[in-house]
One Martini backbone bead per residue (centre of mass of N, CA, C, O) as a GRO file, in nm:
protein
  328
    1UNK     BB    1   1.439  -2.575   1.756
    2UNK     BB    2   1.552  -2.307   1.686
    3UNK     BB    3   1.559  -2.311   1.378
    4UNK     BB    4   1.262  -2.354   1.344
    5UNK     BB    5   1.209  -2.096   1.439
    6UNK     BB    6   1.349  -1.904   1.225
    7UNK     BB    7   1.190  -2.069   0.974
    8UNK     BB    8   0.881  -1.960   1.061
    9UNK     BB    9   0.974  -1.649   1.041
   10UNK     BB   10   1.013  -1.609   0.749
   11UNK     BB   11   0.930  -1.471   0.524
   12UNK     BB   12   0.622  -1.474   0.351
   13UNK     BB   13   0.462  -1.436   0.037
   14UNK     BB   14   0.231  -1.317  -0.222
   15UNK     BB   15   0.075  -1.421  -0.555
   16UNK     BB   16  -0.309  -1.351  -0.649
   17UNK     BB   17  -0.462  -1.445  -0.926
   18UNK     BB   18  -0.718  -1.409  -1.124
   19UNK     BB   19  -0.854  -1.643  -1.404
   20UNK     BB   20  -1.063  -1.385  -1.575
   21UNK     BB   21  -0.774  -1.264  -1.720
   22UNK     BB   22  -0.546  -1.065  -1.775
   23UNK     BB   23  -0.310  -0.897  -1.719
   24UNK     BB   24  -0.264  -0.574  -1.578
   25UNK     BB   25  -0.156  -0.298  -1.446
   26UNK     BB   26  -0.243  -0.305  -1.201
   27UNK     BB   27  -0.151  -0.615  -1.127
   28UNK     BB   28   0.140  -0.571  -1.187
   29UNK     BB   29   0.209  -0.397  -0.933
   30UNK     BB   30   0.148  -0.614  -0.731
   31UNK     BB   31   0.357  -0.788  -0.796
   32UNK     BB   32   0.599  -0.591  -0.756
   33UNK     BB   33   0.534  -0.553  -0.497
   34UNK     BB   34   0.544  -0.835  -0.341
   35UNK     BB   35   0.820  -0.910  -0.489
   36UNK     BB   36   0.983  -0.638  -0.328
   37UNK     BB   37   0.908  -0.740  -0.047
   38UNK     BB   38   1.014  -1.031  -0.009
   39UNK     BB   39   1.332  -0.991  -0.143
   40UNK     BB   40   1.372  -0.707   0.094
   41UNK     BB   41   1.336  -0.995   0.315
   42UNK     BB   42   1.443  -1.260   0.219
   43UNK     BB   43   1.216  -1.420   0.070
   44UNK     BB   44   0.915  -1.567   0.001
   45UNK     BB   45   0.740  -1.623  -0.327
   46UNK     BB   46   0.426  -1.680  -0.437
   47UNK     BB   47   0.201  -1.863  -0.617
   48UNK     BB   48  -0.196  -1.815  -0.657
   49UNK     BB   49  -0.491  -1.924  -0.811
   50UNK     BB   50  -0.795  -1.775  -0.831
   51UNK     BB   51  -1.050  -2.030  -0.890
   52UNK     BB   52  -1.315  -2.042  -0.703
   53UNK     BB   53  -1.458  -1.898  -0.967
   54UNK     BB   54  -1.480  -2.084  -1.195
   55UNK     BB   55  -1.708  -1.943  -1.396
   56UNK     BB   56  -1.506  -1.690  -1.380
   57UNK     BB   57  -1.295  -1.859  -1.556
   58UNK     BB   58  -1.044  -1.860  -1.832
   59UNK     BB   59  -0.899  -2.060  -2.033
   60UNK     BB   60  -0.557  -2.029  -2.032
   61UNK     BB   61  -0.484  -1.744  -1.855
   62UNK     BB   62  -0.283  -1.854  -1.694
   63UNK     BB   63  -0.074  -1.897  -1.882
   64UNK     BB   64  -0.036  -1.583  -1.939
   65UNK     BB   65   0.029  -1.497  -1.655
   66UNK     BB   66   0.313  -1.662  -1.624
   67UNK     BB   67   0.427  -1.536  -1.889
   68UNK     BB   68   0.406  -1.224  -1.774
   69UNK     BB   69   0.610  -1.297  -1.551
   70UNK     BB   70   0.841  -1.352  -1.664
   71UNK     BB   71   0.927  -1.174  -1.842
   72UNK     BB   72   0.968  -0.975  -1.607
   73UNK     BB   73   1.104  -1.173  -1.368
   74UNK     BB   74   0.877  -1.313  -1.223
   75UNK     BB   75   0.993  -1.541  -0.969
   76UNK     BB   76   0.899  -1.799  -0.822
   77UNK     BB   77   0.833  -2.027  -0.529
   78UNK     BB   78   0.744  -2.262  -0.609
   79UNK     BB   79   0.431  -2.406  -0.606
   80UNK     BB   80   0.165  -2.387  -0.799
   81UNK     BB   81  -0.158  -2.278  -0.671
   82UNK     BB   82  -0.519  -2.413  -0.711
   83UNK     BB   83  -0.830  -2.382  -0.584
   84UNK     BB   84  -0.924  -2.606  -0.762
   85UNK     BB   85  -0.741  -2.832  -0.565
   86UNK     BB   86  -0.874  -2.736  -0.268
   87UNK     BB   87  -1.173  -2.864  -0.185
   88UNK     BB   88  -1.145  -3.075   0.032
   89UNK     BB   89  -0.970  -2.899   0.251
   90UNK     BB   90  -1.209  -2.718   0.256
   91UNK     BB   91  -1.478  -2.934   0.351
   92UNK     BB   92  -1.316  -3.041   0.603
   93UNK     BB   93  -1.366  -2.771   0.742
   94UNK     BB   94  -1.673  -2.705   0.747
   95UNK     BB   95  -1.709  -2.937   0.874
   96UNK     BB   96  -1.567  -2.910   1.142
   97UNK     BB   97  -1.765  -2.654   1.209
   98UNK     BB   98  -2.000  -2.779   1.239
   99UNK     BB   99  -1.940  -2.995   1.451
  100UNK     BB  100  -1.839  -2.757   1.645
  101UNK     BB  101  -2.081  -2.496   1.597
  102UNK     BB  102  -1.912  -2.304   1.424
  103UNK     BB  103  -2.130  -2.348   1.194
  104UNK     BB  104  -2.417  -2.287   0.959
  105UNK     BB  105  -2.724  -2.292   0.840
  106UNK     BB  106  -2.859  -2.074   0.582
  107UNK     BB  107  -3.216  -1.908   0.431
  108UNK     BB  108  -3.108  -1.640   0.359
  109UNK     BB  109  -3.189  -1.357   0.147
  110UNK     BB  110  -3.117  -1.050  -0.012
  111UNK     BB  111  -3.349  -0.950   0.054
  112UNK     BB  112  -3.384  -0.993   0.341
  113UNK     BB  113  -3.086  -0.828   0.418
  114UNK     BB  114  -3.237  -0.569   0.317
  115UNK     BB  115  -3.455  -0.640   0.505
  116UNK     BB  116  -3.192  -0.567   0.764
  117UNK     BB  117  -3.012  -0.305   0.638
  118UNK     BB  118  -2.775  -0.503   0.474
  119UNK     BB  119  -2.698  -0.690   0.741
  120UNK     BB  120  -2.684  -1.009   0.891
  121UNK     BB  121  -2.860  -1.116   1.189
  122UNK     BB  122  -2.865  -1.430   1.295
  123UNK     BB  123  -3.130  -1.552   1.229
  124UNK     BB  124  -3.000  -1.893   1.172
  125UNK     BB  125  -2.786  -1.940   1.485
  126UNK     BB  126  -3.053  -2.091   1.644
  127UNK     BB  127  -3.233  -2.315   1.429
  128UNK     BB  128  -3.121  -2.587   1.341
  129UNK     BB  129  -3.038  -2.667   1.027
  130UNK     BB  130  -3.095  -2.945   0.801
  131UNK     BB  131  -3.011  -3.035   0.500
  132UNK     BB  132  -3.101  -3.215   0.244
  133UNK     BB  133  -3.113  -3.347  -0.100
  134UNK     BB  134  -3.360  -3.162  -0.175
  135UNK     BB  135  -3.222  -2.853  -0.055
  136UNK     BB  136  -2.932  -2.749  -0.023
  137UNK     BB  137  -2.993  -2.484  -0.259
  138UNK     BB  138  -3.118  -2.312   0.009
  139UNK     BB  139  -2.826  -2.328   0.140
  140UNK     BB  140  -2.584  -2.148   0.375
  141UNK     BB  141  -2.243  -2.126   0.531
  142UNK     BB  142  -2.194  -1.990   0.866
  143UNK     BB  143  -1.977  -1.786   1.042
  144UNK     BB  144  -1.911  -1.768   1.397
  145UNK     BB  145  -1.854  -1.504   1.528
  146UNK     BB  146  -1.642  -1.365   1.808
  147UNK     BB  147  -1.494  -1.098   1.653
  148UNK     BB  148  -1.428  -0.770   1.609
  149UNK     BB  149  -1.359  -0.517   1.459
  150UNK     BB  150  -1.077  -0.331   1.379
  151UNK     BB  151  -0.784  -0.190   1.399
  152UNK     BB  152  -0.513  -0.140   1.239
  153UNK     BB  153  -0.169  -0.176   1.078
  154UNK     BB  154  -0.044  -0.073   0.840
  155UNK     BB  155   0.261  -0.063   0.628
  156UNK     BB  156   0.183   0.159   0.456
  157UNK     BB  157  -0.094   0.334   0.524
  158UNK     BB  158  -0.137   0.236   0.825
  159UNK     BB  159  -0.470   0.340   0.968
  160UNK     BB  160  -0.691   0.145   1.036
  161UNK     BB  161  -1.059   0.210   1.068
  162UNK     BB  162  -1.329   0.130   1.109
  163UNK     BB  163  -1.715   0.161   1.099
  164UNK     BB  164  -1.926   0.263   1.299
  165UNK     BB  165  -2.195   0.092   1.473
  166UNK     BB  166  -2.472   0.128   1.727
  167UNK     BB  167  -2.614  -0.101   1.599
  168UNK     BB  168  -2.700  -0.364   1.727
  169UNK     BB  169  -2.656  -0.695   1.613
  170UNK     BB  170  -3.007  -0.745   1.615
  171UNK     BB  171  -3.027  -0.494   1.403
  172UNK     BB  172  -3.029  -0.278   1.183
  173UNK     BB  173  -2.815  -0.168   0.892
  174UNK     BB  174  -2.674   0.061   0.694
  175UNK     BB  175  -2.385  -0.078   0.682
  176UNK     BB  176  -2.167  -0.264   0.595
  177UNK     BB  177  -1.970  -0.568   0.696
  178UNK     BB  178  -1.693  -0.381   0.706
  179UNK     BB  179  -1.858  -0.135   0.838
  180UNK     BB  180  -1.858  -0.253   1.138
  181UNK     BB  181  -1.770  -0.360   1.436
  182UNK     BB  182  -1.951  -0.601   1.405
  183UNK     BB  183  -1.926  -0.894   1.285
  184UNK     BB  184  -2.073  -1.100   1.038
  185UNK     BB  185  -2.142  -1.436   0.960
  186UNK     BB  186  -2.011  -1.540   0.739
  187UNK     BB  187  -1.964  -1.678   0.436
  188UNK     BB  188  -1.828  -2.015   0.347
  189UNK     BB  189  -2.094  -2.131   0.182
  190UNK     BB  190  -2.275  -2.135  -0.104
  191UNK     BB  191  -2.586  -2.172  -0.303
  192UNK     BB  192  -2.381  -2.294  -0.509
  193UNK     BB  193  -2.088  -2.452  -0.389
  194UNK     BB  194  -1.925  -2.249  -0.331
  195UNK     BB  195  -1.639  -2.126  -0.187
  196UNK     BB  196  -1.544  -1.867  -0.008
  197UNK     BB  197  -1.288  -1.631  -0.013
  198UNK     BB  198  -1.303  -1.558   0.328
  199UNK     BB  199  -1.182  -1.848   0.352
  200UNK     BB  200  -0.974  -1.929   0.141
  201UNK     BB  201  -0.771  -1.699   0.170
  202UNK     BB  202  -0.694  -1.825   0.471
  203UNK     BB  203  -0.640  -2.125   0.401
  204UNK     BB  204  -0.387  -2.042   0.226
  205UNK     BB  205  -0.212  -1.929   0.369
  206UNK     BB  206  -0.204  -2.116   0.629
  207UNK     BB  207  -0.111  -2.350   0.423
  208UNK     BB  208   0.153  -2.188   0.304
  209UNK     BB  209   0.263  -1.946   0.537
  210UNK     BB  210   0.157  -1.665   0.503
  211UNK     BB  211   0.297  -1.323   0.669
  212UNK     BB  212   0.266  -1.176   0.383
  213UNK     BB  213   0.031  -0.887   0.248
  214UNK     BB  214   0.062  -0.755  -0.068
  215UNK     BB  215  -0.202  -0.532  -0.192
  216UNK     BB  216  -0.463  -0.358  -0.267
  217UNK     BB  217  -0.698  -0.129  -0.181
  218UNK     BB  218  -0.960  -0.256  -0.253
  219UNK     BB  219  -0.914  -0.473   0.052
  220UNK     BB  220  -0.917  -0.277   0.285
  221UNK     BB  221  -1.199  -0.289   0.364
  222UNK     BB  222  -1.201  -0.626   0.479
  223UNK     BB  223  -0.966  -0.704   0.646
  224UNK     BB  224  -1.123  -0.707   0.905
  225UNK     BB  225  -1.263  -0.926   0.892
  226UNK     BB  226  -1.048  -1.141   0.822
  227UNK     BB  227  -0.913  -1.108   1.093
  228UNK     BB  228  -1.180  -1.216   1.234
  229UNK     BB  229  -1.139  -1.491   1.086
  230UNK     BB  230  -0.902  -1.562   1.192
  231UNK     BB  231  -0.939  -1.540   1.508
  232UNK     BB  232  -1.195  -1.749   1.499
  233UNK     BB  233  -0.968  -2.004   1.408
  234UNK     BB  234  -0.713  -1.973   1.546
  235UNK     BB  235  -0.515  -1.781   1.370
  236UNK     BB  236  -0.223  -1.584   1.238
  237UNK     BB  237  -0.181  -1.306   1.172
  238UNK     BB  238  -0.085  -1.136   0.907
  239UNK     BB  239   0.081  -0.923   0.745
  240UNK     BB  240  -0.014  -0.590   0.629
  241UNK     BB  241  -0.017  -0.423   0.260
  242UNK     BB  242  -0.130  -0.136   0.096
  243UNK     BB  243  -0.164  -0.026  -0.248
  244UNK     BB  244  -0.260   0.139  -0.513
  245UNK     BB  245  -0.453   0.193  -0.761
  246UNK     BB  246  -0.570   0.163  -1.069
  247UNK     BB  247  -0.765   0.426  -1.215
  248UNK     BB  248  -0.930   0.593  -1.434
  249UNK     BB  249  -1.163   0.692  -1.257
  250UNK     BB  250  -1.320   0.757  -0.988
  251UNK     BB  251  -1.408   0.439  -0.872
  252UNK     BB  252  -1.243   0.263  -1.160
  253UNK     BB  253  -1.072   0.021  -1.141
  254UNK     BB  254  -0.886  -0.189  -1.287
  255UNK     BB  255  -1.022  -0.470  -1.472
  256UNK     BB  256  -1.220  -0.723  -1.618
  257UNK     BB  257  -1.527  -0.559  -1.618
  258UNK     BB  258  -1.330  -0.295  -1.781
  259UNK     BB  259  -1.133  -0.394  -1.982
  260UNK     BB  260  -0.850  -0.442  -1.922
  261UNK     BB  261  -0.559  -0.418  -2.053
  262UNK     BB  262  -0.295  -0.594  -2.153
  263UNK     BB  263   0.017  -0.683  -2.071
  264UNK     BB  264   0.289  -0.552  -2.300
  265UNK     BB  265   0.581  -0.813  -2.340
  266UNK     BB  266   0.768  -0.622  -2.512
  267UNK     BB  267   0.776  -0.412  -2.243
  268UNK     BB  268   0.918  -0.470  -1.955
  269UNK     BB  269   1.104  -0.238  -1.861
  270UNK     BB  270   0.898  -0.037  -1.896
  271UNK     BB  271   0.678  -0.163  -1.707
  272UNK     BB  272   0.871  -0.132  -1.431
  273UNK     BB  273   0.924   0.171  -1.422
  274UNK     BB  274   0.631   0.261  -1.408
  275UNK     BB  275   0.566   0.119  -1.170
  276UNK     BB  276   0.739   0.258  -0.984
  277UNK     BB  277   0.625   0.541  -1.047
  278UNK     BB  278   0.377   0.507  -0.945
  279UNK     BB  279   0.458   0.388  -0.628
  280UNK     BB  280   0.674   0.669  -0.561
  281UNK     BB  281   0.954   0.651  -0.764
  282UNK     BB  282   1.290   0.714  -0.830
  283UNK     BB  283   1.342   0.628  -1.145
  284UNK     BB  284   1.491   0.514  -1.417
  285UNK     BB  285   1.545   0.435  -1.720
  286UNK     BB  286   1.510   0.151  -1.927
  287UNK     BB  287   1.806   0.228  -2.080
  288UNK     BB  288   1.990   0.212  -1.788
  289UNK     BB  289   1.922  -0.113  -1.861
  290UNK     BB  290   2.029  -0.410  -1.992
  291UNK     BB  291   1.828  -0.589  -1.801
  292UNK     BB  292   1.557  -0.708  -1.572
  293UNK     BB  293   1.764  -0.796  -1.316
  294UNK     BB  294   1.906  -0.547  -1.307
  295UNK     BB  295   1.660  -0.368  -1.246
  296UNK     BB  296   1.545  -0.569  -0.989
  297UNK     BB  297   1.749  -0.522  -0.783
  298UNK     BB  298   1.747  -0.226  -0.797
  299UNK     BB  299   1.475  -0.212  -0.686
  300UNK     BB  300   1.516  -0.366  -0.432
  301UNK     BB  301   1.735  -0.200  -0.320
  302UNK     BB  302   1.497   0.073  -0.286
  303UNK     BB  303   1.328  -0.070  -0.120
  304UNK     BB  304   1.003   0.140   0.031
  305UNK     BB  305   0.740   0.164   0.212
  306UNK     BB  306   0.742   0.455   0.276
  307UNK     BB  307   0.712   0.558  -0.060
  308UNK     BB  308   0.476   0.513  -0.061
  309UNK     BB  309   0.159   0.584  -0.178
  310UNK     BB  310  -0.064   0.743   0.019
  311UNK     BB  311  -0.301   0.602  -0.131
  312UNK     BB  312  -0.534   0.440  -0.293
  313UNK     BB  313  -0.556   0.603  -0.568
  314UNK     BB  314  -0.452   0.628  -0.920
  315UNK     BB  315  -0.472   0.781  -1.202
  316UNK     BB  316  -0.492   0.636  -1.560
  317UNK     BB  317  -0.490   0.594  -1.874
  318UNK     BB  318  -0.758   0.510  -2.039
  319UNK     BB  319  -0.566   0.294  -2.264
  320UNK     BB  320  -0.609   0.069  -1.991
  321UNK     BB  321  -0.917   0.064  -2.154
  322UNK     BB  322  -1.089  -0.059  -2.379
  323UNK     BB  323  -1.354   0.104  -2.320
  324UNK     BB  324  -1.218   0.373  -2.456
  325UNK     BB  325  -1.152   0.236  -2.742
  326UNK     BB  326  -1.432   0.191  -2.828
  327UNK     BB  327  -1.669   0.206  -3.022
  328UNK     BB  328  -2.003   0.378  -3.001
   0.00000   0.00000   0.00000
């Protein structure tokens, strides 16, 4: 019974890469990062194709995005999961929120939420909708939350704190569902039959066993919801930190929708240097090591979350966009 509590709290890391592009630098530093904050607590590292919104992921992606990894030394453990292939596991949850109350069918549209001030008011958590073979495209299904967006402890960044919003659970809000105190309904699955991110990113991980998520600041801003769906669902929260994002220039960090350029896998140690460099190491120049390995030990062996930099984003040359290179 020992053994098993030792094995239970071992550190389990994960990278989630959506095959919607090839890895670009910005996912780069994500996988580094997440890979040597796993190795450097003698864990292990996951990897998840993030593919549950099929119609944006392009075929064969998925593997440049492996070839990419390993170029780099970045070997994971265990096998590769695949959202589009635990669709059961997800239905079969949703399922049982509908049947045990704690999740219903919602057919508000997004005009509608925007004449309630941007935000879901739970106008449809208590008229017991039931959608039939005829109408099923025209209902979504919402958890109903139970607990409020909170501060945390990020282990990178710090202390985050959402903000806070007077204006009660029924009533219109000016912020975002993840900048108010209290977290609204959340969809878990939308109205064109796909499973929602903010559920199965939960369901994978708890799945998976993974207890530490390192990922961009992109995502800081969703944690507290995140989290309080961790808690309505009765699941144990991972620990969390947030490195900065790669950016063109503010507030436009690089993306598969600004057609950010693809790692160059011919200069794998010249690209895990740079990574080094951008998230605040004073790392050698990649002719200081012979291959690879050596160069990941070194990185293991240096790794401190306390030096990564303390931003949300940090600028990098536009040549990182393709969209900057091509003709006006």
């Amino acid at each position: 019974m020992g053994l098993f509590v030792i094995m239970d709290k071992k550190y389990v890391g994960r990278f989630a890469p959506s095959p919607s592009g090839q890895l670009h630098f910005g996912s780069l530093v994500t996988a580094v990062a997440s890979y040597l904050d796993a190795k450097s607590n003698h864990g292990t590292w996951l990897l998840r194709m993030e593919d549950i919104d099929e119609p944006r992921c392009i075929s064969g992606v998925d593997k440049d995005i492996l070839c990419t990894l390993e170029k780099h030394g970045l070997f994971w453990d265990g096998d590769v999961i695949y959202q589009s292939q635990q669709h059961q596991r997800y239905q079969e949850v949703v399922d049982r929120l509908l049947q045990q109350g704690l999740a219903y069918y919602c057919t508000c549209t997004r005009k509608q939420i925007k004449a309630m001030g941007g935000v879901y008011n739970g106008h449809c958590r208590h008229l017991g909708l039931d959608p039939d073979s005829n109408n099923q495209d025209q209902f979504a299904i919402r958890l109903t939350m139970t607990r409020p967006l909170q501060a945390f402890e990020d282990v990178i960044m710090g202390n985050v704190t959402p903000i806070e919003s007077e204006a009660p659970y029924d009533s219109p809000h000016q912020e975002a569902s993840t900048s108010n105190s209290s977290a609204e309904d959340v969809v878990i699955k939308r109205r064109d039959d796909l499973f929602s991110y903010n559920l199965v990113v939960i369901l994978d991980d708890v799945f998976q066993g993974v207890n530490h998520v390192i990922r961009g600041c992109d995502l800081l801003d969703v944690t507290p919801l995140q989290k309080a769906v961790y808690q309505t669902l009765g699941y144990e929260i991972p620990t969390y930190g947030h490195i900065p994002v790669a950016a063109v220039s503010p507030g436009r960090k690089l993306s598969k929708q600004n057609r950010a350029a693809p790692v160059n896998n011919t200069t794998p140690k010249e690209n895990l240097v740079r990574v080094m460099q951008f998230l605040g190491f004073d790392f050698p120049a990649a002719s200081s090591f012979n291959d690879i390995s050596a160069l990941l030990a070194h990185a293991i062996a240096i790794w401190d979350r306390k030096k990564v930099v303390k931003t949300p984003e940090i600028i990098v040359p536009q040549h990182e966009s393709t969209y900057y290179s091509e003709p006006l």
